[in-house]
MARKE-444009 format. One line per field, with one value per residue (C-alpha): x, y, z. Coordinates in steps of 0.5 Angstrom, whole numbers, plus 2048, in hexadecimal, padded with zeros to 3 digits. Each point is the difference from the previous one (the first is absolute). Layout:
REM residues N
u: [X|...]
v: [Y|...]
w: [Z|...]
END
This chain:
REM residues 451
u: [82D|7F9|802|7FE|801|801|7F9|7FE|805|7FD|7F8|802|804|7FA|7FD|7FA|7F8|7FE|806|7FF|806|7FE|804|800|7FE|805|803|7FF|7FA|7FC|807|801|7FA|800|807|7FC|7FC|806|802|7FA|800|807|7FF|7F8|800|7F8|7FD|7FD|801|7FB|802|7FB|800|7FB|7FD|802|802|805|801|801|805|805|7FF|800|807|804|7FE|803|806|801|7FE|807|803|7FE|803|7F9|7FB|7F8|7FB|7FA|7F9|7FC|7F9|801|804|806|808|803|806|805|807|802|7FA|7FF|7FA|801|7FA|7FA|7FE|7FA|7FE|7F9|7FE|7FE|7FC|7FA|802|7FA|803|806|7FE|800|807|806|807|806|802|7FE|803|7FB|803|7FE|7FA|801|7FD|7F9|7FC|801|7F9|801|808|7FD|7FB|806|804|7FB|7FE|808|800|7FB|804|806|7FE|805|803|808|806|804|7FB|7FD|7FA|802|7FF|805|7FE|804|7FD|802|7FD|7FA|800|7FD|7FD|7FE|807|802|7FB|800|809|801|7FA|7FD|807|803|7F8|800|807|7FC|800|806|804|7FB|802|807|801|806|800|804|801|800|807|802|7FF|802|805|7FA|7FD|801|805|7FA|7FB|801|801|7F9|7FD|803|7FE|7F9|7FD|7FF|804|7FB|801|806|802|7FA|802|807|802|7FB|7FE|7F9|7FD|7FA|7FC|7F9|801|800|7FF|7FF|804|806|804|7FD|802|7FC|806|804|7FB|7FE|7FF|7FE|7FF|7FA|7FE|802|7FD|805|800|7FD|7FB|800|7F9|800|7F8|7FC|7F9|7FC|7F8|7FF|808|804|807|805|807|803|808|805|806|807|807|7FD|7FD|7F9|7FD|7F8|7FD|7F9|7FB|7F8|7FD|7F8|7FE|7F9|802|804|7FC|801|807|801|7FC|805|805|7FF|7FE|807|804|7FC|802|807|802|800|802|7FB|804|7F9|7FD|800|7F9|7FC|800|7FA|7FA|800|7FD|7F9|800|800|802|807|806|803|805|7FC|7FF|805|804|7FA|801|807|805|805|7FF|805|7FE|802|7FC|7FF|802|807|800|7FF|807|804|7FD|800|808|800|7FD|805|806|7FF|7FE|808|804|805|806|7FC|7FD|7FA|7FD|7F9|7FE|7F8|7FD|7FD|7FC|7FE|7FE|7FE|7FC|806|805|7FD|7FE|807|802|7F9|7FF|802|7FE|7FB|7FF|802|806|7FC|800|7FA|7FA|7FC|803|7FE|808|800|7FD|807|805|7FD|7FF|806|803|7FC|805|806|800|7FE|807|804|7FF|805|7FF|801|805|805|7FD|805|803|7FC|803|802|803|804|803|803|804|807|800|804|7F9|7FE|806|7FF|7FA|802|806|7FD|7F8|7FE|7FA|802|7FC|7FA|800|800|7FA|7FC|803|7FE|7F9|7FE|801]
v: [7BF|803|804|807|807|806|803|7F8|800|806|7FF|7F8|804|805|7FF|803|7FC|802|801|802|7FF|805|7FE|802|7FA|7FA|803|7F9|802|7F9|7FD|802|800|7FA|7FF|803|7FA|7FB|804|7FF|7F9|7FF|803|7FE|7FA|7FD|807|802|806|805|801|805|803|803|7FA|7F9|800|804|7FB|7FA|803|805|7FD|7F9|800|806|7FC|7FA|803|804|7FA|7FD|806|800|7F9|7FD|7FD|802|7FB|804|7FD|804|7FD|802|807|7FE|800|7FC|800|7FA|800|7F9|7FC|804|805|807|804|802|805|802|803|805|805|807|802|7FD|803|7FC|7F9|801|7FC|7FA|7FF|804|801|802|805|802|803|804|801|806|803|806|7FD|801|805|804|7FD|7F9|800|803|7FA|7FA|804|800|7F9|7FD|804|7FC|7F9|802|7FC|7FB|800|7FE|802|805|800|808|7FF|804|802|801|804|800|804|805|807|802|807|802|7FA|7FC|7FF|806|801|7FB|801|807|804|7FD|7FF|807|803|7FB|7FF|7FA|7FC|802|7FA|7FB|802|7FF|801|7FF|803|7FB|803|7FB|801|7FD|7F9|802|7F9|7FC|803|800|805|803|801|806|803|7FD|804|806|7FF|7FD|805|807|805|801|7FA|7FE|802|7FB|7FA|800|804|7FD|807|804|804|804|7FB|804|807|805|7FE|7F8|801|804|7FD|803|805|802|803|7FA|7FA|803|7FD|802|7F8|7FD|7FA|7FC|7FA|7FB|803|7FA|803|7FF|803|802|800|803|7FE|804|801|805|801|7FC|803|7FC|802|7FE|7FE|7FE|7FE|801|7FE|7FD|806|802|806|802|804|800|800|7FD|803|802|7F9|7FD|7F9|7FB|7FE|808|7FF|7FA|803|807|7FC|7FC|806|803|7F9|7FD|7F8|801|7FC|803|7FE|803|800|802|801|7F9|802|7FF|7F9|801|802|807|801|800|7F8|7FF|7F9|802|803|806|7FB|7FB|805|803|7F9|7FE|807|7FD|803|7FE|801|7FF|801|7FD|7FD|806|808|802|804|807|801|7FC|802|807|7FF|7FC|806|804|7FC|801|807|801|7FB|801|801|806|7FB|801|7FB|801|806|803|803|806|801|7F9|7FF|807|7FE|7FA|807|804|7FA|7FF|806|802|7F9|801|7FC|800|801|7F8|800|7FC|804|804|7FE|806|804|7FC|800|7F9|7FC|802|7FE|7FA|7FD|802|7FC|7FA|7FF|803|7FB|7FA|801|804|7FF|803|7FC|7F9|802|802|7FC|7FD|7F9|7FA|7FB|7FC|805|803|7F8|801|806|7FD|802|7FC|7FE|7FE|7FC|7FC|7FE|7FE|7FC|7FD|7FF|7F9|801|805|7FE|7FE|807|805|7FB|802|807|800|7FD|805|806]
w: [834|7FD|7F9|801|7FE|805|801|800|806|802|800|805|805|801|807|7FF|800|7F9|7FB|7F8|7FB|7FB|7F9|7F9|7FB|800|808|802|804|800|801|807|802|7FF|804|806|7FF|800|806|804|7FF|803|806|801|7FE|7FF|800|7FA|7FC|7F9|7FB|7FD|7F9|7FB|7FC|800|7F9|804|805|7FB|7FB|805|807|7FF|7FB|804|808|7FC|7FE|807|804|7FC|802|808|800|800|7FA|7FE|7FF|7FC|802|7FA|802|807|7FF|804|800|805|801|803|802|7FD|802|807|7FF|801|7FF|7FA|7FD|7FF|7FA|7FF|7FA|802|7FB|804|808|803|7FE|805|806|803|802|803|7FF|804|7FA|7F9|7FA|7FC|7F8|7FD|803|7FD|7FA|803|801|807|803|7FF|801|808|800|7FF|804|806|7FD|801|807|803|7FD|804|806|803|806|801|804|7FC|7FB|7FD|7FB|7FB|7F9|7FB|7F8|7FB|7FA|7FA|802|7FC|803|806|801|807|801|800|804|805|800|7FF|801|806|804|800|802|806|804|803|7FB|7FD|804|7FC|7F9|7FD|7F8|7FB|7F9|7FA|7FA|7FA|7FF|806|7FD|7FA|801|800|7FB|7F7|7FE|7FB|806|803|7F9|7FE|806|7FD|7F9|802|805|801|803|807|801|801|807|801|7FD|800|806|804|802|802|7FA|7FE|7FB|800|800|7FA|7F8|800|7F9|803|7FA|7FA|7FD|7F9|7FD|802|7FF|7FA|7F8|7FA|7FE|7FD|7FE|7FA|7FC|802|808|805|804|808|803|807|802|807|801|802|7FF|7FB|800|7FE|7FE|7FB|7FF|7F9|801|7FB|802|7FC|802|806|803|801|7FC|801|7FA|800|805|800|807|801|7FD|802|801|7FD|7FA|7FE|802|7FB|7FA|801|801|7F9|7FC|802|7FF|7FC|800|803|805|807|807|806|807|804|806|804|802|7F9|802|803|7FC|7FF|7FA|7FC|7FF|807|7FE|7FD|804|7FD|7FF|7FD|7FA|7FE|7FF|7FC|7FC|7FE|805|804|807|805|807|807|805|804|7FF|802|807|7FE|803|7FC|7F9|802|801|7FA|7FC|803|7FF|7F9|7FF|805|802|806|7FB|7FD|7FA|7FD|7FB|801|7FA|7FF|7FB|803|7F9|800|807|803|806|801|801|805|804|801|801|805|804|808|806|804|807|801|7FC|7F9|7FA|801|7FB|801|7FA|7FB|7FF|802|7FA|7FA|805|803|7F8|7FF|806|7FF|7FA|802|806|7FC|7FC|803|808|805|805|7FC|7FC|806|806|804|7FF|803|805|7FB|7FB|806|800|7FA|803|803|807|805|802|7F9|7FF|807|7FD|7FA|802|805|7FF|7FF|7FC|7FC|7FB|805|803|7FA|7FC|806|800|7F9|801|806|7FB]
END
């Protein structure tokens, strides 16, 4: 028998076209997502099934593991064509069905096949717009024709506010008795997959996210992400140090780029938690920011956590990024590929000005970083629910963010287990596999390169 919690029991037994499993981190949201698939190919037999995500990075390091190990616990067993984007699943040697697998961060790609039923994962991780256009995009795919069959669409997410699922599950059905019918819904928080789950994980959540956002991701609940302060946690009074920088104090340098404007926040961190305590804003251009730094600081090591923008060539030399120069000054730049999502570096900030706990770790000298202070207490959301950048608040926080993001991140820290860290979790599953698996050896090396 397929390993399932209740509201994954819940979520398979809903007879309606369009079903969302709306879960908290690590509620086993992909797991039965998967498991809708596995059933589909057991009872239509040959008739392909979507799989479709936010990138294909997503596909390659969560679905690929997770269907391998569903697909075993549905009695069935994946093989994983990356070139093609293509689990097919087998009983024995006897064909079952494929899953095709699309990215939906380019919506007009979605064509060219079709599908008897789609799993949609975490589409509300996209912004509205181009969570409709996929969504229209998958519709179209569901063209096949079979006895008993219903096309249909499964969506497993995380709330991220009111978002297009609420939109499309909640909102949409109670304003349209007519489509009401169509759209079934379950909410799982993550505590109902704490047996699958590190002991540790749910307490990791508590201390790595604010409070707000808490019945989002691990009740599994709709919240308002985007109205009011977009620093709600930060208390002038409660984030408040006297600190100031000493000799021996390594520097960390959150950095924002902007024409005539750049910002840098100057941090310390010390016992493991983050202070700001001093500020450089309204400066031309990079080469002014590494003088003004230099003349502060003089030749003392510091790390700049910039704008991932500055690779591109923003400065006077147009043959030199921003980038390129502040290496060549003898800085440590530590940057990504590309910028966080601003959500996610917003709910960073705020995890450490106030965590679910209570707990606040990031301190801010408001006498060393007047502007940093205020923005934090003024910036809202604007009327598309984005930090708003019209006050001129936006600059502070956002250099800040690139930092606090880069080494204290809220959602790297407490992400839910991948596939095969869940393996190591023993579930009655988990135990058959290990026990009874052929190529164990074989199958975690594949796992192991997949991610």
């Amino acid at each position: 028998m397929p390993t399932l919690n209740e509201p994954q029991a819940e979520f398979l037994q809903l007879p309606h076209k369009f079903r969302a499993f709306v879960g908290g981190f690590g509620s086993g949201k992909t797991w039965v997502g998967c498991g809708s698939l596995c059933r589909h190919a057991w009872e239509f037999p040959r008739i392909p099934a979507g799989y479709f995500a936010p990138s294909y990075p997503q596909i390659r390091d969560i679905f690929y593991p997770t269907i391998e190990e569903v697909a075993f616990d549905w009695g069935l067993r994946a093989q994983i064509n990356q070139s093609n984007k293509e689990a097919h699943l087998y009983a024995g040697r006897q064909y079952r069905g494929t899953v095709i697998c699309r990215s939906m961060d380019k919506p007009s790609s979605i064509v060219g096949f079709k599908v008897g039923k789609a799993l949609v994962d975490e589409i509300d991780t996209l912004k509205k717009q181009k969570a409709h256009e996929a969504w229209r995009k998958i519709i179209a795919r569901l063209r096949v024709k079979a006895p008993g069959l219903q096309n249909g669409i499964d969506v497993t997410t995380t709330p991220e506010g009111f978002n297009f699922v609420y939109e499309q599950f909640e909102q949409i059905p109670g304003q349209d008795p007519k489509k009401a019918g169509l759209y079934g819904k379950v909410h799982a928080s993550t505590y109902d997959n704490e047996a699958n789950l590190p002991d540790d994980y749910i307490e990791s959540l508590f201390e790595t996210y604010p409070a707000q956002l808490v019945q989002a991701y691990i009740d599994g609940q709709f919240v308002n992400l985007t109205s009011g302060s977009v620093y709600p946690a930060f208390s002038r009074k409660l984030n408040y140090t006297l600190a100031t920088i000493n000799d021996e104090d390594r520097l960390h340098v959150g950095m924002d780029f902007n024409v005539m404007n750049m910002t840098a926040i100057v941090c310390v961190i010390r016992a493991g938690q983050p202070l700001a305590l001093e500020e450089f804003t309204g400066v031309r251009d990079t080469p002014a920011m590494i003088v003004a730094l230099r003349e502060r600081f003089g030749d003392r090591q510091i790390a700049v956590y910039p704008d991932a923008s500055g690779e591109s060539t923003h400065t006077n030399n147009a043959s030199v990024s921003d980038l390129g120069l502040l290496r060549a000054a003898g800085f440590i730049v530590r940057v990504p590929p590309a910028n966080p999502r601003i959500r996610a570096r917003v709910v960073s900030v705020n995890a450490m000005l106030c965590n679910a706990r209570g707990v606040r770790r990031l301190r801010v000298n408001p006498l060393g970083c007047p502007k940093l202070t205020e923005a934090l207490e003024k910036q809202a959301f604007d009327a598309n629910g984005m930090p708003d950048k019209t006050t001129g608040f936006d600059h502070p926080p956002d250099a800040l963010g690139y930092f606090i993001h880069s080494r204290f991140p809220a959602v790297a820290s407490a992400r839910a287990p991948t596939s095969v860290e869940r393996s190591r979790v023993i579930t009655p599953y988990s135990r058959q596999w290990l026990e009874h698996s052929d190529d164990v050896a074989d199958a975690m090396e594949r796992k192991r390169k997949m991610l």
